[in-house]
C-alpha positions in Angstrom: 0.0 0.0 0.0 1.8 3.5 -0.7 1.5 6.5 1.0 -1.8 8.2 -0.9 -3.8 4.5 0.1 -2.2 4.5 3.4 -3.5 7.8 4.2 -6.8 7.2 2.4 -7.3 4.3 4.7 -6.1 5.7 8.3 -7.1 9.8 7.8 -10.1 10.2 5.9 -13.7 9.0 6.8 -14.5 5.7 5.3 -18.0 6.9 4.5 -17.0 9.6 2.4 -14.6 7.5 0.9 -17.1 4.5 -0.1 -19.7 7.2 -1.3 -19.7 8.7 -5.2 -18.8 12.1 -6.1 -21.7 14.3 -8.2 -21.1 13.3 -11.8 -21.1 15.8 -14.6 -21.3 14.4 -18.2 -19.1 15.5 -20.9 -21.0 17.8 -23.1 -18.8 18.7 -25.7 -20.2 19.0 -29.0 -23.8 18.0 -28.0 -26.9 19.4 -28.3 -27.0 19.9 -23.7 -30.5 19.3 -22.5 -29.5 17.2 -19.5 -29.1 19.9 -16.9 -32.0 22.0 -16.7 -30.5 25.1 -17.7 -31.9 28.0 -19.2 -31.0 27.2 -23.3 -30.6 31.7 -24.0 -27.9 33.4 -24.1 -27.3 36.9 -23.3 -27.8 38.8 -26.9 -24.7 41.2 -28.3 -25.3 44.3 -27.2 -26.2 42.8 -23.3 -23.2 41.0 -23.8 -21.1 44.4 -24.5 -23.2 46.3 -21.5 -21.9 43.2 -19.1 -18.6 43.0 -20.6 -17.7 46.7 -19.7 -19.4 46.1 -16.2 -17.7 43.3 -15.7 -14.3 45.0 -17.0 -14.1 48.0 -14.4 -14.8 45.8 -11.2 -11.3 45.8 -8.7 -10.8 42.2 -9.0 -8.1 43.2 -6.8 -10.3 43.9 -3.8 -12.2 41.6 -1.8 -15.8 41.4 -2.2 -17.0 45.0 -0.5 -20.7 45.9 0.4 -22.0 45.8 -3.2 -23.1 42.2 -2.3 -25.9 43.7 0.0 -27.2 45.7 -2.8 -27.7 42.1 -4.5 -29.5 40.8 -1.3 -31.9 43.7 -1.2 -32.3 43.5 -5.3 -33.3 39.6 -4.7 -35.4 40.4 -1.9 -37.7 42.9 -3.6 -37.7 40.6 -6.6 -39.2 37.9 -4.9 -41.0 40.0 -2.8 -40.1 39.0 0.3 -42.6 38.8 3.1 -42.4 41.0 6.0 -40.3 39.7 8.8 -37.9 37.9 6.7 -34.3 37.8 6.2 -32.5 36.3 2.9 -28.5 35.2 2.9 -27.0 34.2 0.0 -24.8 31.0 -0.8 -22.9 29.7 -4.0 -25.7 28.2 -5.7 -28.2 26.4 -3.7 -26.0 23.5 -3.1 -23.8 25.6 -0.5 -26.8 26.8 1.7 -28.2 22.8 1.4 -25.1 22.2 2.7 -24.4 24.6 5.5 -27.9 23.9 6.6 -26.7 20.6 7.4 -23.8 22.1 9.0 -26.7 23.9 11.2 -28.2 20.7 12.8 -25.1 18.5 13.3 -25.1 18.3 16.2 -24.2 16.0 18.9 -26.2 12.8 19.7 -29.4 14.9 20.8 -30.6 13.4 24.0 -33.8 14.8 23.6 -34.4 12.3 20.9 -32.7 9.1 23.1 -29.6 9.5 21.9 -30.3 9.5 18.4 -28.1 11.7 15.3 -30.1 14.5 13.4 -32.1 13.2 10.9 -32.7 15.3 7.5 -35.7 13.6 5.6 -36.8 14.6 1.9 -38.8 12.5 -0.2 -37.3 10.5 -2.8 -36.6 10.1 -5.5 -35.6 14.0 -5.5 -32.7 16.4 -5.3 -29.4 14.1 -4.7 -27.6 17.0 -2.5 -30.5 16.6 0.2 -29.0 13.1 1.3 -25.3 14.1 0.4 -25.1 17.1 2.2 -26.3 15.2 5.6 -24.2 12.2 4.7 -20.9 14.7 4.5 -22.0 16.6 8.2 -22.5 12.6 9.8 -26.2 12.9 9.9 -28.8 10.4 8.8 -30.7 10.8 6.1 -34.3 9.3 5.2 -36.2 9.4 2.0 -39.8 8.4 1.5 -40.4 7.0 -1.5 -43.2 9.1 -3.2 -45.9 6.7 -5.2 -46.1 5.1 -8.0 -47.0 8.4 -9.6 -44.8 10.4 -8.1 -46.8 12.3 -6.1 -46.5 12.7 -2.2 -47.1 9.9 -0.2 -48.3 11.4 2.6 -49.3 8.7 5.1 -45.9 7.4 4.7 -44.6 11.2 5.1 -46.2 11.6 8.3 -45.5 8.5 9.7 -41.6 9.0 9.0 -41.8 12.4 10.7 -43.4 11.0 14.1 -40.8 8.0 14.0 -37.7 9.9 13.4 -38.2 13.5 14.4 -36.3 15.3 11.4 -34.1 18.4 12.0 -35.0 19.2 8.4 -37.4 18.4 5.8 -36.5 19.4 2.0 -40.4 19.7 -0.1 -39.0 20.2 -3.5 -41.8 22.7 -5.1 -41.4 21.3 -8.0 -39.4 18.2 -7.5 -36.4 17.4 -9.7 -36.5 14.5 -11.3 -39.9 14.4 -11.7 -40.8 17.9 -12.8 -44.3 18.3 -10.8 -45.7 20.2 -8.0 -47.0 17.9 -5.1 -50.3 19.0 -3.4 -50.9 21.7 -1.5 -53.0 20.1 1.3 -50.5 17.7 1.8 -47.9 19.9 2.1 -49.5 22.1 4.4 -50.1 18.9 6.6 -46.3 18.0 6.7 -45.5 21.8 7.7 -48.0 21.5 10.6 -46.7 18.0 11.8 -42.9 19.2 11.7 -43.9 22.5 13.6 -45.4 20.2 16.4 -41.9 18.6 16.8 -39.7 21.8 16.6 -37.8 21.1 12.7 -37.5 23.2 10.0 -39.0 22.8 6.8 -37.2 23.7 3.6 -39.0 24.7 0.7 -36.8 24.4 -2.6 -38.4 26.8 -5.2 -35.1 26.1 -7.2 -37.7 26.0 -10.8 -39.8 28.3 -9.9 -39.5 30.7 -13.2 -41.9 28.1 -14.8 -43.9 27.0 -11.9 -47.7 27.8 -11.9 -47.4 28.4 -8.0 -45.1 29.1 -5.4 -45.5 28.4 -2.0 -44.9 32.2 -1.0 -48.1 33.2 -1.9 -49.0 30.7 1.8 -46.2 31.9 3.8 -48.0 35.3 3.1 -51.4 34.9 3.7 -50.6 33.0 7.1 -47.3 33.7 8.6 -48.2 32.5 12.0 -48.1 29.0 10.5 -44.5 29.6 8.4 -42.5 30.4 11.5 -39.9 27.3 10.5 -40.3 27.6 6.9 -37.4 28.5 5.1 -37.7 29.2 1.4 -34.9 28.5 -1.1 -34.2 29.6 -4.6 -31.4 29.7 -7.1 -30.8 32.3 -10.1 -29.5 29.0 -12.0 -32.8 28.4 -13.4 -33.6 32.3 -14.0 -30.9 32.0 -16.7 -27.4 32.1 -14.6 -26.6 28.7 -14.2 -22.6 29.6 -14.7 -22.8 32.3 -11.9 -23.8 30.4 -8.9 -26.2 32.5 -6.8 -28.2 30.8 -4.6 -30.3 32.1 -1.8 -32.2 31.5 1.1 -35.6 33.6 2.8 -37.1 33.0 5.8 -37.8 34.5 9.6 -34.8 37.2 10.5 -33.9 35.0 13.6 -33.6 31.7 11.9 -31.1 33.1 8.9 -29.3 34.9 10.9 -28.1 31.7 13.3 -27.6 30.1 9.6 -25.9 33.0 8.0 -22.9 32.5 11.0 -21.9 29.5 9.0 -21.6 31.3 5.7 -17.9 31.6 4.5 -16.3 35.3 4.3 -16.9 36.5 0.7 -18.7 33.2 -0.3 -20.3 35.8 -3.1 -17.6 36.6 -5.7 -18.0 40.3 -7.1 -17.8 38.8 -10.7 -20.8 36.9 -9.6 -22.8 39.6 -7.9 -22.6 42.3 -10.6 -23.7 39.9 -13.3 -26.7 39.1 -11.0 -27.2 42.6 -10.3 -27.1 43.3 -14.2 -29.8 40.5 -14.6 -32.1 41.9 -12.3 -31.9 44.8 -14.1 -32.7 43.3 -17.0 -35.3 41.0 -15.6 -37.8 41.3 -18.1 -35.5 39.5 -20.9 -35.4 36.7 -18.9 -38.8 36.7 -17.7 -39.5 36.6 -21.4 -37.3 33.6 -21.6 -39.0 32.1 -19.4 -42.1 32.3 -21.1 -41.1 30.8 -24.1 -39.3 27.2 -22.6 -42.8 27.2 -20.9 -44.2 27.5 -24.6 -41.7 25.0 -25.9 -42.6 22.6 -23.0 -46.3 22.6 -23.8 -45.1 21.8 -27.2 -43.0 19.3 -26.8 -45.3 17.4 -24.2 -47.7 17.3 -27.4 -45.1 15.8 -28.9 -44.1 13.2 -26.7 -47.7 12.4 -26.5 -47.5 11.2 -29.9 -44.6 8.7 -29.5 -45.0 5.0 -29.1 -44.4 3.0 -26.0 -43.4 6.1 -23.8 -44.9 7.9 -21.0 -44.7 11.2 -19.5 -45.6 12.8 -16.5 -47.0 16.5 -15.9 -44.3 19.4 -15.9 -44.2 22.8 -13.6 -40.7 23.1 -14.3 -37.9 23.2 -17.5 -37.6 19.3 -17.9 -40.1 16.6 -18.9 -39.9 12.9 -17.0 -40.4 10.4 -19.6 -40.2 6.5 -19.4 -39.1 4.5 -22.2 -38.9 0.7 -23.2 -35.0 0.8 -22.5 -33.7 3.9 -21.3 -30.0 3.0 -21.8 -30.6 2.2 -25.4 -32.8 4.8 -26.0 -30.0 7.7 -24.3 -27.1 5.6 -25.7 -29.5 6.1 -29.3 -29.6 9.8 -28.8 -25.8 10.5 -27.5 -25.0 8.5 -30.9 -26.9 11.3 -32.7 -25.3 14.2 -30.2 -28.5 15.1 -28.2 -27.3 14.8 -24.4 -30.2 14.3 -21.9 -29.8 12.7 -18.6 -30.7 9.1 -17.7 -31.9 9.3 -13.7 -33.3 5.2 -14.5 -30.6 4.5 -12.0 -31.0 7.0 -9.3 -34.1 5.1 -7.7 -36.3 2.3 -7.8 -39.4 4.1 -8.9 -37.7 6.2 -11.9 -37.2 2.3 -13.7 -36.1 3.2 -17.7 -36.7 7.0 -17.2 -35.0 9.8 -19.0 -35.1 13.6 -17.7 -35.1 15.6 -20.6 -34.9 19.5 -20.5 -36.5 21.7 -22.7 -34.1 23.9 -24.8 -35.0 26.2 -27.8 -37.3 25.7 -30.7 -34.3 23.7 -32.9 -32.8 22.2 -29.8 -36.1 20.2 -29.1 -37.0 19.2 -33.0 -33.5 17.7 -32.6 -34.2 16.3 -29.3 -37.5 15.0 -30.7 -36.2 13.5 -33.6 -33.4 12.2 -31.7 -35.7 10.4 -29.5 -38.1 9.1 -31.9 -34.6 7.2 -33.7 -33.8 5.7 -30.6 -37.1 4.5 -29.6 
């Protein structure tokens, strides 16, 4: 054994080092609809405002206090109800992951003994049970149905058995691309509130949602007090910028915001989110249109033997196929890139995510997938 393996086996945890790292496919040269992302680009002369903008910042300096114009430009966006705070982390994946830095705690003896537990339902988001699996805490997904919608006597009865720290309510869920109900929801909020545990509302598509669960926190706050909501610019069309951020009651984000590195928010990143703001009606125009493709390329799909889909509220579609490694191996063969997620869990058997792109991108995604078939 040399020295790298003799270290790997004596000095690092043997968790982390049994577990798989977050894989990013290789893109090159392919039409890319396997990662949600916003298909637009900025056009020329945005591009030339942005370059200049971009151009005169003092990369030298650390990031100065510019970064709470951004926090006050994203609060008023999303209209932040009264009372709340919002922090900011590097993409949504940092604050998942310093929330879980939050709860991990020592065996809590108010539970018998027992580690943290941070519950989601599954199949979803993959950082939800990576994130707890890095701090040492348990982690506990409930499979949704058959469906994919909530299974809420099983939700409620894995909340009373293990007491979760934290609950993630994708709203919509990613993989599966639909908004769970509302009752049901509102059911698990009340249940975790009874047992003193946040509740984590992940908004991270909500630029193509038909709802957002904002609208509730507002017309009864006295019922939100451990609600925190959580969205990311990635989806508004800044995937490469990595802005994510966090509202919720002053007192809980500021115990969370402690855990926030120093200058987590790079000033490259801040001004082109400030700039987008600014320009928020190009991308709320975007927006509009990949809903307009989606509706037309769930007609589509709707037309294609042997596969099904399920109802979207966000930029992908979840489709089963016959054989879903043949049918993405097919379509990689003719350089469309979606993502298989028929290995992620049990319930998503032989299902491809695909993401809606432009107008082009999705008659070659379409004809792609009608080859393969």
């Amino acid at each position: 054994m040399n020295t790298s393996q003799t270290l790997i086996a004596t000095r690092l945890r043997q968790d982390i080092v049994s577990m798989h790292g977050y894989a990013i496919q290789d893109s090159t040269g392919m039409v890319k609809l396997d990662a949600m992302e916003n298909p637009h680009r900025l056009g020329a002369a945005l591009q030339a405002e942005l370059g200049q903008r971009l151009g005169a910042l003092a990369l030298n300096r650390y990031p100065d206090s510019r970064v709470n114009d951004l926090r006050k430009a994203l609060a008023a966006y999303a209209e932040m109800p009264e009372g709340f705070e919002i922090m900011l982390g590097n993409g949504s994946d940092e604050l998942i992951s310093l929330l879980a830095m939050a709860v991990d705690l020592p065996p809590d003896q108010n539970l018998g003994g027992k580690t943290p537990v941070i519950l989601a339902p599954e199949p979803g988001f993959v950082m939800y049970g990576m994130s707890a699996r890095f701090q040492g805490l348990h982690y506990v997904g409930v499979p949704l149905t058959a469906d994919f919608e909530l299974d809420e006597a099983a939700m409620l009865a894995a909340i009373a058995t293990h007491q979760p720290a934290i609950i993630y309510i994708a709203y919509p869920n990613n993989p599966t691309a639909n908004l769970w109900n509302d009752d049901t929801i509102a059911r698990i909020i009340a249940l975790q509130a009874a047992q003193n545990g946040l509740v984590v509302m992940d908004e991270a598509y909500q630029p193509f949602a038909s709802r957002s669960w904002i609208d509730k926190i507002r017309q009864s706050p006295e019922k939100h007090p451990h609600v925190l909501l959580m969205r990311t610019m990635s989806k508004f069309g800044l995937a490469g910028v990595r802005i994510g951020y966090m509202m919720g009651p002053k007192a809980l984000i500021d115990e969370v915001d402690k855990l926030r590195p120093p200058y987590n928010i790079s000033v490259l990143n801040y001004e082109c989110a400030l700039f987008a703001i600014e320009h928020q009606e190009v991308f709320r125009l975007q927006a509009l249109e990949i809903q307009e493709q989606r509706a037309i390329v769930i007609k589509a799909l709707s037309g294609l033997p042997g596969l099904r889909h399920w109802p979207s509220d966000a930029n992908m579609i979840l489709a089963r196929v016959p054989d879903a490694q043949k049918t993405f191996d097919g379509m990689k063969a003719q350089s469309v890139l979606v993502k298989n997620v028929s290995k992620l869990h049990p319930l998503l058997a032989n299902c491809l995510r695909l993401t809606v792109g432009t107008p082009a991108e999705n008659r070659q995604m379409l004809q792609a997938l009608h080859n393969s078939l």
